[in-house]
N, C-alpha and C positions, 0 to 999 in steps of 0.2 A: 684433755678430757679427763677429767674424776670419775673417778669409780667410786659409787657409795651403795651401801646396803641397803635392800629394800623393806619395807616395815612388815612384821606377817600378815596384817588387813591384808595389805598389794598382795605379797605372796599367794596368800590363800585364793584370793580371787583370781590371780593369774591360775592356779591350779584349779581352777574349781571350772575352767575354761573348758582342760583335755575331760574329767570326770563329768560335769553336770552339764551337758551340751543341749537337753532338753529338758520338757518335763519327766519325760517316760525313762531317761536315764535317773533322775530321783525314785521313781517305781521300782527301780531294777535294783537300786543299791539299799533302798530299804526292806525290801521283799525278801531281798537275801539273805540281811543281816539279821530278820526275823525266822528264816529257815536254819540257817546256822545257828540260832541258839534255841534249836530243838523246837519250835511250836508246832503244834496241831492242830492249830486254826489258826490263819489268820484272814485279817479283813483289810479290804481295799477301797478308799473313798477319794474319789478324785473329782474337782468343781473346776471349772473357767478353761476346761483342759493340762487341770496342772498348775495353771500360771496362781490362780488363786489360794487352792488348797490342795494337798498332798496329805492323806492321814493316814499311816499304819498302823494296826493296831494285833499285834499276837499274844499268844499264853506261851510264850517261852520262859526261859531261867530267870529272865530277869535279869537288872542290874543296881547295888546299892549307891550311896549316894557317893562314895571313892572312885566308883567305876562310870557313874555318869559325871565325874570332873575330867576324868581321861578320856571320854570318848569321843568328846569334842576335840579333843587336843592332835594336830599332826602329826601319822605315822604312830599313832597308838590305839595297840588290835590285841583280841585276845583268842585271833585266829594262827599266828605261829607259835610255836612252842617251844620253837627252836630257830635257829638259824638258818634249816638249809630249805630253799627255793625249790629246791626240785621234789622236794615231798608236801605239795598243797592238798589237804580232802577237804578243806571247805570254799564255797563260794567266793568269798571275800579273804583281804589278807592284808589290802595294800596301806589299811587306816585311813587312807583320805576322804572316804564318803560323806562323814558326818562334819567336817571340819569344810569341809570344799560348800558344802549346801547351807552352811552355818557362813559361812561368808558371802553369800550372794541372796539368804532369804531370810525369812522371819522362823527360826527352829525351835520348836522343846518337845524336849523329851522326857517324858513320863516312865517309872520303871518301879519293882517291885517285885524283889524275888519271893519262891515262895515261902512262907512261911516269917516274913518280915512283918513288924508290925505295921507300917504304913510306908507308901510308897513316895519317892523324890524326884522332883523335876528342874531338869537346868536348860537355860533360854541362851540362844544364840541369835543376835539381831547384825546383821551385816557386819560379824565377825566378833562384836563387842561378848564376854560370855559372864551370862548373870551367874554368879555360885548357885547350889543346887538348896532347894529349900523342901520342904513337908510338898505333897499333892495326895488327891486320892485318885486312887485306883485298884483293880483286884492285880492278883498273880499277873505276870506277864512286862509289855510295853508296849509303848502307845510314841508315834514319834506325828509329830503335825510340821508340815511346811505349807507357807501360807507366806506371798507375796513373793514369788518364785523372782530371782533377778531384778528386783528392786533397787539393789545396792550397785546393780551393774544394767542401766538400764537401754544401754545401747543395744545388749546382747534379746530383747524385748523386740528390737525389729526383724530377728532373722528367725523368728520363730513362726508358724504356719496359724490357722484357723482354729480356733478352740473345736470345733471339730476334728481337724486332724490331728492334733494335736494329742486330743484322748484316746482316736482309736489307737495310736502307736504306742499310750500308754497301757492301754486293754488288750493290744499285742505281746507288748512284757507279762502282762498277767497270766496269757493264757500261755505262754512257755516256758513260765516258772510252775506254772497250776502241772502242765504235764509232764515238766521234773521229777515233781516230787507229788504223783498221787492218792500218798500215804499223809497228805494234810490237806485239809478243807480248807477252803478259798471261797471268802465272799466279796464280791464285788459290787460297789456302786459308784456309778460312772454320772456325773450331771445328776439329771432329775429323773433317771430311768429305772426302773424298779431293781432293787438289787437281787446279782445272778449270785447261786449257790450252789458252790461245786462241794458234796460230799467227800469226806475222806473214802480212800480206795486205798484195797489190798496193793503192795509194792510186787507184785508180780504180775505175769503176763497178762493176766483175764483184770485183772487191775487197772492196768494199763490202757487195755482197749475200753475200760467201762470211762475210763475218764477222758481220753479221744472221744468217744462219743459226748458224754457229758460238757466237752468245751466246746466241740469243733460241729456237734450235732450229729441226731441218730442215721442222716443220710450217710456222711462220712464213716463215723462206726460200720456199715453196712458195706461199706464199697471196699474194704482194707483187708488183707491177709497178715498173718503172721510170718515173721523175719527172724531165722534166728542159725547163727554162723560163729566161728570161732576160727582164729590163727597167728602164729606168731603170738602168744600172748595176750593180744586181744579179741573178747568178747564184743559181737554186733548181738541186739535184740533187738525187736520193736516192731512196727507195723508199717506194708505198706501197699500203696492205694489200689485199686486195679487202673491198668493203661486208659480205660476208657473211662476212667474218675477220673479226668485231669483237671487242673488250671491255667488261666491265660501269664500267670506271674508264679515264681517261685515262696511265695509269704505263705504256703501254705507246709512249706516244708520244715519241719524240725528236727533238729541236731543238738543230741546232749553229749559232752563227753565227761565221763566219769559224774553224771548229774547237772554240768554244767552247760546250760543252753547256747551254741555257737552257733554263728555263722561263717562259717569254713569255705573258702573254694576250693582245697583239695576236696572235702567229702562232698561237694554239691557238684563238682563235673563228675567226680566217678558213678551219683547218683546218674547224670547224666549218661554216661557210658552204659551204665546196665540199664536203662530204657531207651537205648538209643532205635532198635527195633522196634518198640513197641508204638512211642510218642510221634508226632509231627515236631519238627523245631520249633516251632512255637508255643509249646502246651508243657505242662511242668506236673508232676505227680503228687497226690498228696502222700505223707507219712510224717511218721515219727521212729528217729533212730538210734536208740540208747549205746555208749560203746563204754564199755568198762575195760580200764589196764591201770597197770601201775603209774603213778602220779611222776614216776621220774623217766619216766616213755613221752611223756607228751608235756610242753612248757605252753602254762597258761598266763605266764609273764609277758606277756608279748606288746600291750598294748593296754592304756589306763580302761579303757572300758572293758576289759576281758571278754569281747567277744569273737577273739580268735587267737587260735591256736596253733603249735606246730609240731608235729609228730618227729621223735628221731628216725622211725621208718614206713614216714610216707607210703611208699611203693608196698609196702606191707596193707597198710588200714586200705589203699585206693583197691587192691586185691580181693580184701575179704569183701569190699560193701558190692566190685561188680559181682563177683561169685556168689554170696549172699541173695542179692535179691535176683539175679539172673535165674540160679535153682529154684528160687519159691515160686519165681511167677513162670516158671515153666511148669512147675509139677502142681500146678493149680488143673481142677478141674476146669473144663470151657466152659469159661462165666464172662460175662460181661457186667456192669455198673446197674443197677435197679435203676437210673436215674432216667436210661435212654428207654425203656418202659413206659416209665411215667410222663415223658414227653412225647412217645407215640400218642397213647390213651391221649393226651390232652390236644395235641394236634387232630387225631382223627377224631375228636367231638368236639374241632372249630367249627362254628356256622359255615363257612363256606365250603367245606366239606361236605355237607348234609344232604346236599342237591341231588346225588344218585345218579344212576347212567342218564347217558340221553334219553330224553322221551320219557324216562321214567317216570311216575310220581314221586314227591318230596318223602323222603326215607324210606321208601319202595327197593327191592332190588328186586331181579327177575327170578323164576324161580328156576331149578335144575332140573336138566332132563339126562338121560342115559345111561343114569348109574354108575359102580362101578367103579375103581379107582384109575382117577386120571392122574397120567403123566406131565399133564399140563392146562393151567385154566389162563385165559385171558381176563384179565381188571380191567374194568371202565376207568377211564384218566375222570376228574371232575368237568363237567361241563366250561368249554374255553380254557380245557389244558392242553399241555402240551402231551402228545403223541409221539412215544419216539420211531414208530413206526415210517415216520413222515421224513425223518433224519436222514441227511445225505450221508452218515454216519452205520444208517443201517446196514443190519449181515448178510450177504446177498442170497435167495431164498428162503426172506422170510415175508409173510403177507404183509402187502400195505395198507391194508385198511384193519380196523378193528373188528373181530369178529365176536358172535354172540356164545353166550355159553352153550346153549344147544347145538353149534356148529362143531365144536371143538372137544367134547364127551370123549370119544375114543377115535379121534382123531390125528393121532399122534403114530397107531401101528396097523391104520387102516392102509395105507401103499403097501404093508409088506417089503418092505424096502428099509429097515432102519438108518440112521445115519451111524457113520463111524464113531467107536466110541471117544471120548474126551480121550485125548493121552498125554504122560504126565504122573502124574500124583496118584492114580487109581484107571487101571483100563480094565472095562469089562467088557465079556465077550459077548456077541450079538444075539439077545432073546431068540427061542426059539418060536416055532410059529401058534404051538398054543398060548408062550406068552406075549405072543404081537395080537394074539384074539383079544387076551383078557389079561391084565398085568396079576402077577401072583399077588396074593393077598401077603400081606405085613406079618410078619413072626410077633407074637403078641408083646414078647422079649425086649422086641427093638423099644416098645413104649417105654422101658423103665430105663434105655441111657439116656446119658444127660443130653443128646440133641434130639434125642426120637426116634420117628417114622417119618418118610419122607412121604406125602401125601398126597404134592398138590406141584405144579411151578408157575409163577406168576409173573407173565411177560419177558418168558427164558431168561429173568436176569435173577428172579427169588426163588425159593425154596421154603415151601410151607413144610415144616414138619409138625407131629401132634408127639405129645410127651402125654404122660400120664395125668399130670394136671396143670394141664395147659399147651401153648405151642410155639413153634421154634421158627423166626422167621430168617434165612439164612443169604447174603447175598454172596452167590454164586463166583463171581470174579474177584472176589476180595479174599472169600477163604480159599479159593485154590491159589492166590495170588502168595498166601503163608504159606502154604503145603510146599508149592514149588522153591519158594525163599528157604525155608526149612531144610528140603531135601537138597539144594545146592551149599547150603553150609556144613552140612553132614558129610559129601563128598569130598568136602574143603577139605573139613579134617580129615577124615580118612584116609582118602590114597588121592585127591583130588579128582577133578570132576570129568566124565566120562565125558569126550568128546565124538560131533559127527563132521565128517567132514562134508564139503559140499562137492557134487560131481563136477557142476560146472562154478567155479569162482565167482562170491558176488562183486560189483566194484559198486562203490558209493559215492557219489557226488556231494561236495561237502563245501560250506566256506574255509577256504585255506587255511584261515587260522585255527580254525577246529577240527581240521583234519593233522596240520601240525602239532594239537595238541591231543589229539586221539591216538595217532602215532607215536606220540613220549609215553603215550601208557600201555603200551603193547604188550608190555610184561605183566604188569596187573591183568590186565584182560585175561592175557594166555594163562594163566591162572586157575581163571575161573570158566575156560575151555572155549574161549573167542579169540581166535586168531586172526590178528590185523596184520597190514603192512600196508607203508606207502604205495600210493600207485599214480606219482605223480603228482602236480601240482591243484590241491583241490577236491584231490577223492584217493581212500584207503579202499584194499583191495581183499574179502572176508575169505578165508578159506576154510575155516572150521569153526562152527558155533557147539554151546552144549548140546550134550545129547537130548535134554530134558526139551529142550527149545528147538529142539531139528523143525517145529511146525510154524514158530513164530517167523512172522515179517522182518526177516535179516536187515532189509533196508531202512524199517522205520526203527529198530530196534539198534541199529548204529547210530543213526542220526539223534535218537533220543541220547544215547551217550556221551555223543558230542555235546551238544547241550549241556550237557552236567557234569562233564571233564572240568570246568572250571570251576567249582567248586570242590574238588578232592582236595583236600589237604594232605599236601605230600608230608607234613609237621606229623602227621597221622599213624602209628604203627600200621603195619603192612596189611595187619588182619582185620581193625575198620578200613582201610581204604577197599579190600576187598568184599566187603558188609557192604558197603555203601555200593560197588556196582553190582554187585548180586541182589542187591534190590530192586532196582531199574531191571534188571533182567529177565526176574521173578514175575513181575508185569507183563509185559511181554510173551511169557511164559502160558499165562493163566487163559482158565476159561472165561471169556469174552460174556460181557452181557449180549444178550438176544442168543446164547446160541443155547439149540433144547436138546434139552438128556434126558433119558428114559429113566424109568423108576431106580432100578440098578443104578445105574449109575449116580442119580441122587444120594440114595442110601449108600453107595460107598463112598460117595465127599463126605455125607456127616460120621460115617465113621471114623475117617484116617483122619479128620478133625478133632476127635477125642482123643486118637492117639498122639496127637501132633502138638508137642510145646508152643505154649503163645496164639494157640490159635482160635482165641478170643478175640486178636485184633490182626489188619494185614499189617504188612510191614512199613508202612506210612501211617499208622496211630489210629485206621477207622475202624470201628468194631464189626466182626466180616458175620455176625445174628444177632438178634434181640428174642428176649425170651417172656412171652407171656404170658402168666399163671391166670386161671379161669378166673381168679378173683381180677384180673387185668380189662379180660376181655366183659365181664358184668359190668363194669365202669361204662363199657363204651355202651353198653346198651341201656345206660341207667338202672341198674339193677342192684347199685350199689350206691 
């Protein structure tokens, strides 16, 4: 066999393989190479998805006609300065971009620094390179590719739909747009009108103006600010509330030191610090700036530079959980505006409109007995479901629907209250003037962020009224956080108060889940559940948490079981113990259908404002939704 040298055409287009893999990588490496040399605006034009035309065009430094004969040329950049690798501050470094896309398209580039009398352009046609002659143009460059992989046209079948094609190229725009919000970015994409991203101040309020500006005013609106520091490096930047999520991670962005990655180390620990908050399936939005020194973290990794490797890992995965873990705990109780505006528009679906039974069409009936109730009943829509009817139901509660005139103060007419909720908040039992008449609201309570407790609606909601507007709370989901909460707090502390049980429960089990309920005996005992074999088949309960002395021991092991196959023993000790004190926490809570008096309303939405996170329960659903009078106008067309 002969060994013989290959010609640089072959060369370049072998290289031009790992760098230019699609359209959107041409975006990426021109976008860059026009932010590295300083512009404040540049523009983005993209036809056919790429495959057609590619045109950059910024007011940067420019480059004369010496420097556009090098630029074409491999491994020539005028982003090192030096030799050493481990100190990159720009984008680019590696010289192949221009040389790699010059070998597989039709290229030229236009340039003119400032103050030059006129500007020169040199052509590169599948690798052939015309010398640079006269062009016009103002200050700045201007680079056009046009016949994308022409010279290489097999690489033409593995490419997607002009369609997809452009959004992944309009993806790189907007993550280089959010890099660097201190230069305007115009875009046009096909034949769609071009989008105009203004220049924005390089700091925080900057920052969120142009999240908004790319990603739109809903997201702006759903996002808090992030901002951490350790070891060396600096975390800023924004991020989403739990209840802004999405069904895929493309909404999440990573800069490090400016440079837009996609990481798995920072994208699981993003995952770790919402691991409470999300369902596994749902992904958060943000954006998260990390600045440190350039010889901490190598962005040599990989010809497309979009990933990176930190010298201390275990440091960055630290700051981003503790980072966003603090902000979205010391948030006030907010949920997404979005789940708002899809109430409003649900509740003024036409098939909603129908009104109780018998009613007339947008009729409801009117009130009788005054007073603030403890409880009102809702009409389900005609031919809904009642869950009254549910073999599911809490035993002593009516099964038929009752009217609103029935139910006025019907709640401490027996004289007889129920025991209170216990748990998270126990209050003690009304006395008998306020089993007459529930005390009237401290006018005070209007101005916290969840309200007044008002109203409850089919013992599973909670109406509260806020000062401008109202809070609508579901009952088993935010005590469902409280208890979760308050079991992690004893974690830490001294660990979790346990009860024990007089008589021992035994639980009937498929063997193999009782075998594997039994290897977790130590996690359990942990978190103040004590198991033991008890034979072939079923474990044997002798102490459950204190907080849970009221929960169904039996369903609340058997749920366990169930989900013991999924612990990742790969897991540090302290998610595998998160992950059963959630299931627990269930278990724990107050139950829909079960009814609580005013007091005890109003003390859930307080320890709800005290309580981190507790905008969502700890499975990712939002435990209120909050309506501002401008909400409820909507529903009544009033707006």
């Amino acid at each position: 066999m002969t060994i013989r040298r290959l010609p640089p055409v072959l060369i370049d287009r072998i290289a031009a393989g790992e760098v230019v893999e699609r359209p959107a990588a041409v975006v990426k490496e021109l976008m860059e190479n026009a932010m590295d040399a300083g512009a404040r605006a540049v523009e983005v034009v993209v036809r056919g998805g790429g495959r057609d035309l590619v045109r950059i065009t910024d007011d940067g430094c420019g480059m004369g006609p010496d420097d556009l004969a090098l630029c074409v040329e491999r491994h020539a950049t005028s982003k090192l300065a030096g030799e050493d690798l481990l100190a990159i501050s720009t984008l680019g470094f590696r010289g192949e971009a221009l040389p790699s896309i010059g070998a597989v398209a039709h290229l030229a580039i236009a340039s003119r620094p400032t103050g030059a009398p006129h500007a020169f352009e040199v052509r590169v046609d599948g690798g052939v390179v015309t010398p640079p002659r006269p062009a016009a143009l103002g200050a700045g460059t201007r680079v056009e590719v046009r016949d994308l992989f022409f010279a290489t046209p097999a690489r033409l079948k593995f490419l997607k739909s002009d369609r997809a094609e452009t959004t992944a190229a309009v993806d790189v725009v907007r993550r280089l747009a959010l890099a660097r919000p201190d230069v305007a970015v115009t875009l046009v994409a096909e034949d769609k009108p071009a989008v105009i991203w203004p220049a924005r101040a390089l700091d925080a309020q900057g920052r969120a103006a142009r999240l908004a500006d790319v990603l739109g005013a809903e997201t702006g609106a759903n996002v808090i600010p992030v901002e951490g520091a350790r070891g060396g490096v600096v975390l800023e930047g924004l991020a989403g509330l739990p209840s802004y999520s999405k069904a895929n991670s493309l909404s999440q962005y990573l800069f490090v030191n400016g440079r837009p990655v996609r990481d798995k180390l920072l994208m699981g620990a993003i995952r770790g610090a919402y691991a409470d908050l999300l369902p596994s399936d749902r992904y958060p939005v943000l954006a998260l700036f990390f600045s440190l020194d350039p010889r901490e973290v190598d962005v040599n990794v990989h010809p497309a530079k979009t990933e990176v490797r930190f010298r201390d890992g275990g440091n960055v995965r630290a700051l981003i959980v503790r980072t966003l873990s603090d902000a979205l705990a010391a948030r006030l109780p907010r949920t997404a505006g979005t789940i708002a505006d899809r109430l409003v528009a649900l509740a003024r679906a036409p098939e909603l409109e129908q009104g109780p039974p018998g009613a007339a069409r947008g009729t409801t009936p009117p009130l009788s007995g005054g007073g603030t109730w403890a409880r009102t009943a809702a009409y389900a829509p005609r031919g809904g479901y009642d869950w009254r009817s549910s073999p599911a139901r809490p035993p002593g509660t009516p099964t038929a629907p009752q009217s609103f005139a029935e139910v006025g103060r019907e709640d401490y007419a027996a004289g007889a209250p129920e025991p209170p909720v216990q748990g998270a908040f126990d209050i003690a039992p009304p006395s008998a003037d306020a089993r007459a008449d529930a005390a009237p609201v401290e006018a005070g309570d209007l101005d916290r962020p969840l309200g007044a407790a008002r109203a409850q609606l089919h013992e599973t909601y909670i109406v509260a009224q806020t000062r401008d507007g109202l809070v609508l709370v579901d009952q088993h989901a935010a005590h469902e956080r409280l208890v979760y909460e308050r079991l992690k707090a004893g974690l830490d502390r001294d660990g979790v108060a346990r009860q024990g049980l007089l008589i021992p429960a035994v639980v009937d089990l498929d063997p193999a889940d009782a075998e594997r309920l039994a290897d977790k005996a130590a996690d359990l005992s942990a978190l103040g559940l004590v198991v033991e074999p008890f034979g072939p088949g079923a474990v044997l309960v002798r102490e459950v948490p204190a907080l849970l002395k009221d929960a169904d021991v039996t369903k609340l092991v058997r749920d366990l079981a169930e989900h013991a196959a999924e612990w990742d023993d790969a897991l540090p000790l302290e998610r595998r113990l998160l992950h059963v004190a959630a299931t627990m926490a269930c278990h724990g809570s107050v139950r829909a259908g079960r009814r609580l008096r005013v007091e005890e309303m109003n003390a859930l939405l307080r320890e709800m404002e005290a309580t981190p996170n507790s905008g969502e329960c700890n499975h990712g659903r939002p435990t209120f939704v909050t309506l501002s009078l401008k909400d409820v106008e909507k529903l009544f067309a009033r707006r």
